[in-house]
C-alpha angles and dihedrals in degrees: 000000000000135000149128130235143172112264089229093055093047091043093052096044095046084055086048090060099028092096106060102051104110112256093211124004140151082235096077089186087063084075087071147068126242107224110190142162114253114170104322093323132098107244117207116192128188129165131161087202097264096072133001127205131203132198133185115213119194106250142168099228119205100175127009118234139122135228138163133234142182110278106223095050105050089041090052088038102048085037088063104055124089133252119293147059112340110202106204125186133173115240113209094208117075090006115247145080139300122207127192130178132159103328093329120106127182137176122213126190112211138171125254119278094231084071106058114094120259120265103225123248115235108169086114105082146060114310124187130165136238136181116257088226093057096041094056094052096046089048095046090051093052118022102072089062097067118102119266092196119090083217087103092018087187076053087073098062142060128252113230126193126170115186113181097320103338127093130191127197116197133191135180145170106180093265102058143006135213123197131183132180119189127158122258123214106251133040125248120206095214124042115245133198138181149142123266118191112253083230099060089043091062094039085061102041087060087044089058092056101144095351108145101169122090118283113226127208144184136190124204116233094248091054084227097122136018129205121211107192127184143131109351083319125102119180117191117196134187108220137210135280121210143065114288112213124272090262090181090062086060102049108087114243091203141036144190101217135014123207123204116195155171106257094212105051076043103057088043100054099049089048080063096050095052095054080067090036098058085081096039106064093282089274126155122201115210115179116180124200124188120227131247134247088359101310115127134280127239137225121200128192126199145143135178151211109227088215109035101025156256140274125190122193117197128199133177113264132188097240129200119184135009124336103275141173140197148169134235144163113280093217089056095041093060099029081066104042086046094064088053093091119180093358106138080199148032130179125227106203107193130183104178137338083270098042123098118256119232108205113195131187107245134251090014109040091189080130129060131184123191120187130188118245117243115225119245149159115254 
């Protein structure tokens, strides 16, 4: 192997498949990438044997050839030179890599390519597209409620089902639930499900950054594997095994009373709240009253410290339904109005003291958020 690339490039491809080069592992090669010569490009490969990605960077190839080489040294090496064109060679003795670029020279011993695992094929399966826009939304409002815990290993990951042109993502940890529907942009004749680890969902989130074109993704029969492809970037995943809960079954058909509120004065004041509620069991208080003779409601929402102290904020709300009040976990509580964006407005559906809260982006409820109740003393 033979060829010639731009630092930057390098630099930025080595950083595409950084992540997902295993950190410990009883596969020592998993610690490297597999450069490799794929139509006159240069192909890196990295996978920690959950998921594999794969980058394309542009090469003059002189002669074709693979190798692989320790990860973290060829990502800090190749980091430190400077901009320009980076001439790399394999050497057969001892087997490995020279770099060259400007007046810098550097020698790199790798592992034969034969010996790095195969990254699984998964061109045999359903596709469908869906815009990146909409994919990172749909992955930021649910990914951050799946479990982080291997107790319910089937708990880590999100549930997908796309049913015609609609898609649905899923996640739960057993004290909240998040759900998001969005349209993709083709159509499928049977419905499919499966279960996509929370983990693979954030790696390729980070790997959409600025991406604007279609994402497109397969599935293999078996739902064993799933492929992401888009620009010059493939991501392979194994996915879960198991039954995800019936999360329709979690998420309340009915409520007492509705609120209606300003995201903004919402989310602060529960961020003041939590600074008091960080020594008193992280719980957050919200009481809601409901105006009189058509004035407007109002929401407030305090905690305290039983030893240092208490706040409260209070806000007008438009208010549907009985005075009520409820408890939640003040890190739930702003994990889920943080992924809100640019919404003006969220709703805060209640039952009881001991019921779970739905909360539901406003005008447009194609996401919904339970959260359990925590128990308190009023």
């Amino acid at each position: 192997m033979k060829l010639s690339c731009l630092q930057g490039n390098l630099n930025k491809a080595l950083s595409v498949v950084g992540r997902a080069v295993a950190t410990r592992s009883t596969l020592p090669i998993t610690q490297n990438i597999l450069m490799s010569t794929d139509q006159g490009r240069l192909k890196l490969t990295a996978t920690n044997l959950e998921i594999a990605v794969t980058t394309w960077v542009g090469a003059k190839i002189e002669n074709e050839g693979a190798i692989t080489v320790p990860a973290r040294l060829l990502t800090d090496f190749v980091t430190s030179l400077p901009d320009g064109q980076i001439d790399i060679a394999m050497t057969p003795k001892p087997k490995g890599i020279q770099l060259t670029c400007a007046r810098f020279d550097g020698r790199i011993i790798g592992i034969d390519a034969d010996e790095f695992p195969p990254i699984p094929s998964v061109e045999n399966g359903v596709g469908v597209s869906i815009s990146s826009d909409i994919l990172r939304h749909a992955i930021n409002q649910v990914v951050f409620a799946a479990a982080t815990e291997d107790s319910r290993p089937v708990l880590t990951g999100v549930k997908v089902e796309i049913d015609g042109n609609q898609f649905t993502l899923a996640a739960a940890d057993g004290f909240r639930l998040a759900v998001f529907q969005g349209l993709l942009e083709t159509t499928l004749d049977e419905p499919v499900s499966f279960i996509i680890p929370a983990r693979t969902l954030v790696e390729l989130n980070r790997l959409l950054g600025d991406q604007s074109e279609p994402v497109e993704f397969t599935v293999t029969p078996q739902r064993s594997q799933v492929l992401f492809r888009f620009k010059n970037i493939d991501l392979v995943s194994q996915l879960l095994q198991g039954n995800f809960p019936n999360y329709q079954q979690l998420i309340p058909e009915s409520f007492e009373t509705r609120t209606v509120v300003s995201l903004p004065e919402f989310l602060r004041a529960t961020k003041a709240a939590s600074i008091f509620a960080r020594d008193g069991g992280g719980i957050v208080r919200i009481q809601v009253s409901p105006g009189s003779k058509g004035t407007d409601g109002k929401m407030m929402v305090s905690a305290r410290a039983e030893e240092l102290g208490d706040n409260q904020g209070e806000f007008d709300a438009q208010v549907e339904g009985p005075e009520t009040r409820i408890a939640f976990s003040s890190k739930y509580l702003q994990d889920v109005l943080a992924v809100f964006g640019d919404k003006s407005e969220v709703a805060l559906e209640t039952s009881s003291a001991s019921s779970p809260g739905v909360i539901k982006s406003v005008p447009d409820e194609n996401y919904v958020h339970v959260i359990m109740p925590m128990f308190v003393q009023w």
